[in-house]
C-alpha positions in Angstrom: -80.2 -103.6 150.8 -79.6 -104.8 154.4 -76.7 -105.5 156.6 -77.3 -107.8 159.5 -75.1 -108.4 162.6 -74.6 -107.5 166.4 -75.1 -103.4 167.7 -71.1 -102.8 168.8 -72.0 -99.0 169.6 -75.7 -97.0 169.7 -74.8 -93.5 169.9 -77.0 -90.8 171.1 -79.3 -88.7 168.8 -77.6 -85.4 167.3 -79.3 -82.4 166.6 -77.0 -79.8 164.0 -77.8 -76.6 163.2 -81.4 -74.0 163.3 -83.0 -76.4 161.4 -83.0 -78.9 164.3 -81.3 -81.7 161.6 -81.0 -84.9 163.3 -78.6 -88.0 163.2 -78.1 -91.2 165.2 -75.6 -93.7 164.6 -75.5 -97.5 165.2 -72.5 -99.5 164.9 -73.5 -102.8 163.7 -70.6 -106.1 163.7 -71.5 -108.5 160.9 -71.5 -112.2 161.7 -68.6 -113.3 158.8 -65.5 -115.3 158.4 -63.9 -111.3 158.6 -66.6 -109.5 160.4 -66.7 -105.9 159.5 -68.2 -102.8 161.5 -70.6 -101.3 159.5 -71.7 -97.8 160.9 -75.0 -97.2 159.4 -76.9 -93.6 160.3 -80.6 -92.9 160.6 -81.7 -89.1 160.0 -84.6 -87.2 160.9 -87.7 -89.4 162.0 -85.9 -92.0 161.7 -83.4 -91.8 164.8 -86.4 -93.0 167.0 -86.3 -96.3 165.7 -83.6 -97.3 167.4 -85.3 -96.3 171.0 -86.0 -99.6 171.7 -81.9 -101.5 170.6 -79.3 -102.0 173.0 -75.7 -103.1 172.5 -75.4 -106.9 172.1 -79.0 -107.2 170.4 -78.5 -109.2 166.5 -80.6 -106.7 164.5 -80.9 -106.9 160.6 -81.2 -103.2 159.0 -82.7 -101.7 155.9 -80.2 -99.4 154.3 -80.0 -96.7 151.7 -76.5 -96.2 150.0 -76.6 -92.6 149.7 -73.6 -90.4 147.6 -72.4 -86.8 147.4 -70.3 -84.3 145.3 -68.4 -81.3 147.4 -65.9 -79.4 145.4 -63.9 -77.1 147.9 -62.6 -73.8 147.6 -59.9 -74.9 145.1 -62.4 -76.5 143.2 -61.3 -79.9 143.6 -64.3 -82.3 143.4 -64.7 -84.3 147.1 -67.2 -87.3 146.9 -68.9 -88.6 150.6 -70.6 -92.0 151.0 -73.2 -92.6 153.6 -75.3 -95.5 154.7 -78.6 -94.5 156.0 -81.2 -97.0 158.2 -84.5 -96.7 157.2 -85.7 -100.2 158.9 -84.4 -101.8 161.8 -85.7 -105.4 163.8 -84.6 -107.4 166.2 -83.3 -111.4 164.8 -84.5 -114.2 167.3 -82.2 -116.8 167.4 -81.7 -118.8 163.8 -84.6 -119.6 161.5 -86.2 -122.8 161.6 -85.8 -125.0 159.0 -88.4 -127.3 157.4 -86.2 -130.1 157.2 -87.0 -133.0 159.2 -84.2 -134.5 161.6 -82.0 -137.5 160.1 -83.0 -141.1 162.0 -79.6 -142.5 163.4 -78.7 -145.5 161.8 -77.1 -148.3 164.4 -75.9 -150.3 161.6 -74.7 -150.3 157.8 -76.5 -152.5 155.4 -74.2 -154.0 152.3 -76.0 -153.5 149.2 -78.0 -157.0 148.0 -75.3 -159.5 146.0 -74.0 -158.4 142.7 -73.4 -160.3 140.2 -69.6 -161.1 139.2 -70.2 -162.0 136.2 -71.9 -158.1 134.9 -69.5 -156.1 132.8 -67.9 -153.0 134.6 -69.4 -150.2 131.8 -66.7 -147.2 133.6 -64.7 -145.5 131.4 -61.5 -145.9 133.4 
């Protein structure tokens, strides 16, 4: 899956706990009728992709939509979505297209004569 848009917010890398677990967030705005602001995380290795974004830069993103179960101490079950980069590049501008540019036309042509006296074969 991928999510394309505008970076809104590039936070800085977190490090949690001894482990040295790591997390950056992006904030990415999507280019739609409604825009939405997708906050998408990289982890681990991953956080120094984004070295080389800043805010304003169009970027298309590879995600992971990852899901968990937490049941807390009254042993209610708690479920957490997250959306985790694993791909991130710069967009340049739109895409070319292949199709060849329409010739201006200076003036309509009527079609050639018809003949009056054809029968008129449409149903209403």
């Amino acid at each position: 899956m991928e999510v394309s848009g505008k970076i809104k917010v590039l936070n800085d890398t977190q490090t949690f706990g001894s482990n040295g677990f790591r997390k950056r967030e992006v904030v990415v705005t999507t280019d739609e009728q409604y825009p939405q602001m997708i906050m998408v995380e990289f982890i681990q290795d991953k956080c120094d992709l984004l070295n080389d974004f800043n805010v304003g830069d169009d970027v298309k993103i590879n995600i992971n939509l990852r899901g968990r179960e937490w049941i807390n101490p009254e042993g209610v079950a708690k479920y957490f979505n997250a959306i985790q980069g694993w791909r991130i590049e710069k967009i340049q501008g739109q895409a070319a297209t292949n199709v060849p540019p329409v010739e201006k036309m200076d003036a309509f042509e009527p079609a050639s004569e018809t003949s009056d006296g054809d029968a008129d074969d449409l149903p209403f």
